[in-house]
N, C-alpha and C positions, 0 to 999 in steps of 0.2 A: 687507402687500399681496399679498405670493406666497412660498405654500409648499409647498417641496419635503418631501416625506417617503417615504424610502426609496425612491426611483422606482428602478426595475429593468429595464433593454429587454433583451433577446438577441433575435440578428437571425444567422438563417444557422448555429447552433448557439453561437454568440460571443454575450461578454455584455458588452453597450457602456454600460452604466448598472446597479452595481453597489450599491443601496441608496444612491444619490445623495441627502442632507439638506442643505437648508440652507431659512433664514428671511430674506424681502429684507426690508428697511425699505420702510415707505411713502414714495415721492415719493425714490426714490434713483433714480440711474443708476448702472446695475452693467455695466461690460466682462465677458464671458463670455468666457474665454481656456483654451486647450487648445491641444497641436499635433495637426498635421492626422490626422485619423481616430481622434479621442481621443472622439469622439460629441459633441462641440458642436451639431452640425447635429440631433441626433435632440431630445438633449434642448431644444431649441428648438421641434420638433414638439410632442415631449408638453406643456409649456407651452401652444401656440397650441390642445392637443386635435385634432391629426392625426392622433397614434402611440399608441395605447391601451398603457400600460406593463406590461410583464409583472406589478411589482410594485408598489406605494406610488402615489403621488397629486400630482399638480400643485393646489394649491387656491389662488384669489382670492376675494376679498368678492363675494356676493351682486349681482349687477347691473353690477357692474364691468365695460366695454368692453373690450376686446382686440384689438389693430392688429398685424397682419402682412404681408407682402408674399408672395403668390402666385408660384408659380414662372414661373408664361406671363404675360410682359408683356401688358397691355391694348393690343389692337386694334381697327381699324375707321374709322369716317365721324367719329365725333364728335374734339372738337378737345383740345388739354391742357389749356386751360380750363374745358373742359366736363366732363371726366373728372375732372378735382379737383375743381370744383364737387357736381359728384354725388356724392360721395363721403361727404358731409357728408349721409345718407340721412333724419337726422330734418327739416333743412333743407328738402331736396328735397321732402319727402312736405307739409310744409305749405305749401311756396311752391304747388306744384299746389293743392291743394286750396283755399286761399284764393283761388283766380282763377276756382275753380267754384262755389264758399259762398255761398249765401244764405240762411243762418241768420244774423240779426246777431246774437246769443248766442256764438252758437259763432263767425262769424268774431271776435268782439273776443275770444273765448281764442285763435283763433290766432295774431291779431297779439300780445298778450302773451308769447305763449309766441315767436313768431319774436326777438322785443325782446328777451326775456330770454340768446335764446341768442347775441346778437349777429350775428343771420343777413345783418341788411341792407350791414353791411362785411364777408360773406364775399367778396365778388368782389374786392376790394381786396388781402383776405388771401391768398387764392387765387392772382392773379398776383402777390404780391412774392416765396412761395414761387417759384413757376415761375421769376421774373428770378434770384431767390439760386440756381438751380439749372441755369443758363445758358439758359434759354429768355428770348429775347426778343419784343416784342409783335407780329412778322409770325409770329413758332413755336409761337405759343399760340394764331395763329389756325388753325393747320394742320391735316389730317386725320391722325390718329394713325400710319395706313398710310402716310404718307409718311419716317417717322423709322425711323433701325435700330432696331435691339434693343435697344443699350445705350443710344437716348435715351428710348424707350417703355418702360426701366425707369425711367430719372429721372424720369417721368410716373408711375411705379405709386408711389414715392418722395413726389413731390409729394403724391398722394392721399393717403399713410398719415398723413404728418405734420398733412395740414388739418385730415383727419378728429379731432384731438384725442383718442387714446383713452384708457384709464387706465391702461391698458400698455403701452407702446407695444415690439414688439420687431422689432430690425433685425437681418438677419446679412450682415455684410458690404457694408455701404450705402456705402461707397466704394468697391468697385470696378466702378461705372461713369463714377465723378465725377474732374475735371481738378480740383487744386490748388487752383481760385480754390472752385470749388463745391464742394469737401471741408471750405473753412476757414468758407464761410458756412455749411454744416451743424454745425458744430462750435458756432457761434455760436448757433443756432437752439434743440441741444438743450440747450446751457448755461440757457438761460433755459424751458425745458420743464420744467411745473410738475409734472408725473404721473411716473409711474415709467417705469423705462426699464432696457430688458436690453440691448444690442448686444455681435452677436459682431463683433472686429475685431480686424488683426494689427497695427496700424498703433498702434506706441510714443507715439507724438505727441497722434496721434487719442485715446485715450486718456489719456493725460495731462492732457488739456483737457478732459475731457467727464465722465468716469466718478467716482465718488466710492468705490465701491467696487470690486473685482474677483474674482468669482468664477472661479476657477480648478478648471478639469478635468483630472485626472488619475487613472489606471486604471479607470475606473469612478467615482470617488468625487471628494466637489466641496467646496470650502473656502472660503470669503467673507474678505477679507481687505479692510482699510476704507483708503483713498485709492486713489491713479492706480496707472497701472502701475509707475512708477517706483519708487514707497515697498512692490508688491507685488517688485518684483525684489528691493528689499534682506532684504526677508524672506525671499525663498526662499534669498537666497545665504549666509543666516544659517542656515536648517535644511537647505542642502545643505553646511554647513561642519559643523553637528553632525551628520548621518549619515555624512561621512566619518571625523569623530574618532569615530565607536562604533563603526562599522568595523573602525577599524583598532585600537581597545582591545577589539574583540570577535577580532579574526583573532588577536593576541598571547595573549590567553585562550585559543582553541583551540590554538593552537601550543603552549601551558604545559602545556594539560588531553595533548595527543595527547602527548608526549613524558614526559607522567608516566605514563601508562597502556602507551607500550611501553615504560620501563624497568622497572614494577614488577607488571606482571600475571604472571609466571610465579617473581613470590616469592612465598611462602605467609604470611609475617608481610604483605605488603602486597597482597599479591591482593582482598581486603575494598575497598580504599582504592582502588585501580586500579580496580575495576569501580564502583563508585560514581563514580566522576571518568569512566569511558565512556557512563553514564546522562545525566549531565548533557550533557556532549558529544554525546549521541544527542538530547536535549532544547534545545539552543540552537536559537534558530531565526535564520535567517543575516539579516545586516541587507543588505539589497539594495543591492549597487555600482549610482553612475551608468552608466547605458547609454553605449557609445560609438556614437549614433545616427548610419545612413548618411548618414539625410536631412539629415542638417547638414552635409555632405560638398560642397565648390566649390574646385576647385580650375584657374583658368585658366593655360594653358601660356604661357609669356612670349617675345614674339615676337624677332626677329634688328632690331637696330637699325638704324634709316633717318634722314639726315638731313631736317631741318623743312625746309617745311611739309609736314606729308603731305597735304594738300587746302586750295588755298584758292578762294574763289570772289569772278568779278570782275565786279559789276552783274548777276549770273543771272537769270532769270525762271525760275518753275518752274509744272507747274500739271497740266491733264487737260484732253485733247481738245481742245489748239490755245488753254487759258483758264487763262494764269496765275493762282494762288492766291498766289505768292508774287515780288516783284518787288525790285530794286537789292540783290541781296544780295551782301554785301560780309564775307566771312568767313574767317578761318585757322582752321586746324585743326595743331597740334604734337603729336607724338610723347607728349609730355610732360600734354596737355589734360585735363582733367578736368571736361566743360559739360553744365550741366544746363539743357535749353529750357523755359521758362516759356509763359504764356498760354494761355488758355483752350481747352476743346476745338472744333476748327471754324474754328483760326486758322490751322492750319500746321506743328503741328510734327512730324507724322507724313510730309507733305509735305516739309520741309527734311528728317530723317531717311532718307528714301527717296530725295533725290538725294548725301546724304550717300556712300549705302550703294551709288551708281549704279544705283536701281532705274529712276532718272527722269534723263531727259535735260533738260539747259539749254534753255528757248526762246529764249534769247536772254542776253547777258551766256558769260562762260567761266566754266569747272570744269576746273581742273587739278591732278590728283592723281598723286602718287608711283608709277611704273609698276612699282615692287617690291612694292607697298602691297594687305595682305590684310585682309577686313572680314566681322567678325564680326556681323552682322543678329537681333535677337530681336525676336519680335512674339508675340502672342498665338493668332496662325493658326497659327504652327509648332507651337504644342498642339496647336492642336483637328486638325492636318492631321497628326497622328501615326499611324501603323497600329496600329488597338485590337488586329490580328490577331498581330503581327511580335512580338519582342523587344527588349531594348536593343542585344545583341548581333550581330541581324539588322540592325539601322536603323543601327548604327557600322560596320559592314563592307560596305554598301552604299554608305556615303557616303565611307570610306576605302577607295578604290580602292588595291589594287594592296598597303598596309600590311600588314604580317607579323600573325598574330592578336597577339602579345605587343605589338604597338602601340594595339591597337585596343582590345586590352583597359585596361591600359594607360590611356589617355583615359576609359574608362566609369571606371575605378579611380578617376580623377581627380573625379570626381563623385558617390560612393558606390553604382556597380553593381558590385560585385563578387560573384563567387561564383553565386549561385542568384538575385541582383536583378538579372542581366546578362541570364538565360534566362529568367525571368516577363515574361507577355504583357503588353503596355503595358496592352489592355484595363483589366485590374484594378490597374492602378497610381493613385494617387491625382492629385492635379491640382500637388501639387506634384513628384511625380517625374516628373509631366509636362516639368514646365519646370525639371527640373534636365537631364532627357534633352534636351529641345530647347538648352538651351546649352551640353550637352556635344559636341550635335551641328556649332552654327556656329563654336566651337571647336577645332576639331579639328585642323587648321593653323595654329594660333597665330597668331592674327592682328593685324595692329598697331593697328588698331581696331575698340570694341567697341561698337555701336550697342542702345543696351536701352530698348525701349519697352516701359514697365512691366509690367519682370519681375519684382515680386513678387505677380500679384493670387492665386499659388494658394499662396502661401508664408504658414507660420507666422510670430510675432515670432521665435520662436530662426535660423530655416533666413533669415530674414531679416538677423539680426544675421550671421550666418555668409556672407552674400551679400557684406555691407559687407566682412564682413575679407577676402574674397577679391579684390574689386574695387581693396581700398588697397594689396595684397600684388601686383596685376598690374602691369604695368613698360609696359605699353600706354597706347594715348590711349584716352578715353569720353565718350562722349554718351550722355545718360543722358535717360529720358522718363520722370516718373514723378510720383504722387499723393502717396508717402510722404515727409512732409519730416524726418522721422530719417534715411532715406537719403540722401536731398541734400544735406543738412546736413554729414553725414561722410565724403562721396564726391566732393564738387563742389567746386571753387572758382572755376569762372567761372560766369555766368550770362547766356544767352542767351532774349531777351523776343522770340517772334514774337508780332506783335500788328499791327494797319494795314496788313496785305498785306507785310509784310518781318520781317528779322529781327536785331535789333543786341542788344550788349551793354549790361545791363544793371547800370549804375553804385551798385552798393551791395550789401549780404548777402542771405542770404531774410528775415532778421526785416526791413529793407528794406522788402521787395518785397509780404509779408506787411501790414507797414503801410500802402503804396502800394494796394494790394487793397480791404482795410477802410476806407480812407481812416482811418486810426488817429492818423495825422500831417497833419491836413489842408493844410498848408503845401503839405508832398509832395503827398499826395492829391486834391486840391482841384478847383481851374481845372483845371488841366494832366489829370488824370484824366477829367475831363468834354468835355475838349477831345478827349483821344486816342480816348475810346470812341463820337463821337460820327465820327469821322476814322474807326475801324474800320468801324463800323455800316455808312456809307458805302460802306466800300470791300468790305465782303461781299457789301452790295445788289447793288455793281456787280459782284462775280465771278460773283452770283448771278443776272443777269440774262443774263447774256453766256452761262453755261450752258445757261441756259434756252433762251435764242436759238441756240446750240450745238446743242440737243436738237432743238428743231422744226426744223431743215435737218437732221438725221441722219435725223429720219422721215420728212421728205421724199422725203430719195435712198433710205432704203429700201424706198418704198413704188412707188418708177417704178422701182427695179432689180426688186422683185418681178415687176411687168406684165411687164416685160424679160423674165426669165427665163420666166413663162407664156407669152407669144408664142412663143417659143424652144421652148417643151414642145409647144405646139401645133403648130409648122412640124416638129417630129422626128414625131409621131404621128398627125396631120393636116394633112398637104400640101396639099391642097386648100382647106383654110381659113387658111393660114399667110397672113399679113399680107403686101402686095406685095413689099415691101421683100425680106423671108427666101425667096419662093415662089425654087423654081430651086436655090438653095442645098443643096450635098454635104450628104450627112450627118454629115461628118469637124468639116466647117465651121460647122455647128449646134452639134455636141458643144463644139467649141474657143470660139465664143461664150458655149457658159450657161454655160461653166467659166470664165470672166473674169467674165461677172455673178456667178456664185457665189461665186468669190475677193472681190468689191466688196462684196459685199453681204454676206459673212461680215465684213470689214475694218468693214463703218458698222453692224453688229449691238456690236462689239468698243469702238466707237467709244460707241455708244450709253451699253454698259452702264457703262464706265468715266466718261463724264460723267455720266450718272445715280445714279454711286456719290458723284462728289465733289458735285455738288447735297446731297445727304442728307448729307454729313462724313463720313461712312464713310472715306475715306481723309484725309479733310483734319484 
């Protein structure tokens, strides 16, 4: 189905695809696995025919389809419906045209031809994609421009998979997807008939889906046939023979050097000696494993506080005066290890953020241990990084007052050391992004460590090294995340925000995983249909009260505007100043539009923060 032959890029005088071969099967799904800036992403390009390859050739079958996903999310007027609908372009082109035909000839080939391709249940197919991807039937009727970024990629998502292509290629198609819409993708492509590349770091995801695994490294690429799993055993079998040739090559050279300086300056063995220095000048060294920075995580372990360090009693938490979250009833120990389940759009970036005291109680107490320091990761503290600064600028800014040898120190503790301390963030890649960003909430050893999925710029290894670092810290965590290899080995409670609150939830992930799929319909079932139908509900209603929120925001800031125009007018013309102001100092002008502008900066504040949790953006 797709062949690589000798593909070659250099980019920058770097050569990131080094005679790269390999042969896919037809109709396989191959994980594309590399660590980060191994050129996965490029070679993903020359594939789709983005990147013209310095050398060799990406080749498919003659006529063969090819689905990708564009870097700029789909915007605009039209709805998620509509944009996966159209997406389906031979579809489209005959639905029109048949509604203008009046050839009967030609219309009865085109209803043939609509028949054959199963066009009349695309709408069907269309929205159960969108529901498996958390769009529900009031979000598929929406205008694109109203959803973030990360939900108008689940829409560019939606589209590649309707479209059916014959290659279908993902890179990293879970990181904008919550847990439930990772596991129904998984399920999707298992039963996806055409081929399939996806790049992903995610052990699990892969496990389930992939049948083979192409692996990148130096340049050069290796097909190795099941999941990751059965690819890790191989590698850990020829990383066990290049350390036994190694180390039967280094005893070699120690035997070869030590016969060449005791017998080159004999004359019966000088012949022998310089032969034995040829060969020795002829080995070519088998390459030690790298001790790689980027696998570097190391959190400092904080001073012990007795339990609970935060409990909450009945809270409401929420945006601009409208809870999102109600009766919550939760401890938090020293000792915790929780991972928040439920979907995106439920809450848990909201419970996370009053966790972390970003968000005040409406109502109900939050009482937390007043020795008690909190370590916050999110995905903004990347992208809010200075492209311009260094590691070593951004830890001495944040560690006031710290001796350099501390500061360094902490960067050490996350693999900056040396010359990765003084390189610009700029060009650092997006996983040293977010080793820098947790080196940074870090930095005071905090007793709790709040991570809202902090692996999405992380390889599988720098991920594996995340876990040991997490089981190695002596702190509590709350953990927010799509990868269920991580939760798996880092979690053992589990907290379900779901229905406007948030409780413990009574059994493992494989559990909760079945409770998801409805895999156990017992579990699954009634009670599944009951709760989401109870959720649904209770979003309508957060969703309304927002909305209602929204139009009295624009209200008061549309009379505080006049306000403040009256006010410009009595400062610059007197004469036309409204009764009320006419007469009035100018001292007393000034000190009025500066309370309307304080008000009206405050319901601008107000605005945009309830117009973010309408869209989920924070929820």
């Amino acid at each position: 189905m797709l062949n690589l032959s000798n593909v070659t890029v250099r980019l920058g005088g770097r050569t990131i695809l080094d005679g790269a071969t390999a042969a896919l099967p037809p109709g396989s799904r191959v994980g594309l696995i590399g660590r980060n800036g191994a050129g996965k992403s490029t070679l993903v390009r020359v594939i789709a025919g983005l990147l013209e390859p310095d050398g060799g050739s990406a080749d498919m079958p003659r006529g063969a389809r090819l689905g990708y996903i564009a870097q700029e999310a789909p915007a605009g007027d039209a709805t998620p419906f509509e944009t996966v609908l159209a997406a389906d372009t031979e579809r489209a082109a005959l639905m029109a045209e048949s509604e203008t035909c009046e050839d009967p000839d030609r219309l009865g080939d085109l209803y043939e031809r609509l028949i054959a391709i199963d066009a009349y249940t695309a709408p069907a197919r269309a929205a159960g994609i969108l529901v498996g991807l958390g769009f529900d039937e009031e979000m598929q009727g929406r205008p694109l421009d109203s959803f973030s970024g990360g939900w108008k990629m689940r829409v560019a998502l939606a589209a590649l998979l309707f479209s059916q292509p014959d290659l279908l290629l993902l890179d990293e198609p879970s990181n904008h997807l919550d847990l439930e819409a990772v596991m129904w993708l998984e399920d999707f492509l298992r039963g996806y008939k055409a081929t399939i590349v996806v790049v992903s770091h995610e052990r699990d995801f892969l496990n389930n889906v992939v049948d083979h695994i192409l692996h990148l490294q130096n340049g050069k690429i290796t097909l190795y046939p099941g999941g990751y799993d059965a690819f890790e055993r191989q590698r850990a079998e020829r990383m066990a023979q290049l350390a036994a040739a190694k180390a039967n090559q280094d005893a070699q050279r120690a035997k070869l050097q030590d016969y060449v300086a005791r017998n080159s300056a004999r004359a019966s063995t000088a012949k022998q000696a310089q032969s034995r220095a040829k060969m020795l000048a002829k080995m070519q060294p088998i390459a030690e494993l790298a001790n790689d920075p980027s696998l570097s995580f190391g959190f400092p372990n904080p001073s012990e506080l007795r339990p609970p360090l935060i409990t909450l009693d009945l809270a409401s938490v929420g945006y601009a005066e409208v809870p999102i979250l109600k009766r919550l009833n939760l401890r938090v120990d020293p000792d915790d290890r929780i991972a928040l389940l439920g979907r995106n759009g439920n809450g848990k970036t909201t419970l996370a953020r009053l966790l972390a005291a970003q968000l005040a109680p409406m109502e109900g107490a939050m009482n937390a241990s007043g020795k008690m320091k909190v370590g916050y990761f999110t995905q903004y503290q990347v992208e809010e990084l200075d492209a311009d600064d260094t590691p070593l600028e951004h830890m001495t800014r944040t560690m006031k007052g710290a001796t350099p040898a501390a500061v360094r120190a902490q960067l050490g503790r996350f693999g900056f050391s040396g010359d990765k301390a003084t390189g610009k963030v700029g060009k650092m890649s997006g996983g040293e992004k977010a080793r820098l960003a947790l080196a940074l909430i870090t930095r005071d050893a905090p007793h709790l460590l709040i991570l809202d999925e902090p692996t999405n710029h992380l390889d599988v290894d720098a991920r594996e090294a995340l876990v040991q670092a997490l089981n190695d810290y002596t702190g509590a965590v709350v953990l927010v995340s799509h990868d269920r290899h991580m939760l798996e080995l880092t979690a053992d409670r589990l907290v379900l925000v779901d229905g406007g609150t948030a409780r413990d939830f009574d059994g493992s992930l494989d559990d909760y995983i079945a409770f998801v799929l409805a895999g156990d319909p017992a579990k699954a079932g009634g009670a599944k249909a009951k709760r989401d139908k109870k959720a649904a509900a209770a979003q309508k209603e957060r969703d309304s009260q927002l909305k209602k929120a929204i139009r009295e925001i624009e209200a008061e800031t549309a009379a505080l505007n006049e306000r403040r125009s009256a006010l410009d007018r009595a400062m610059f013309d007197p004469s036309g100043a409204e009764p009320s102001l006419k007469g009035l100092a100018m001292s007393e002008l000034m000190k009025r539009r500066a309370d309307v502008q304080e008000k009206l900066d405050a319901a601008e504040a107000r605005w945009l923060e309830a117009s973010e949790a309408l869209e989920g953006v924070s929820a």
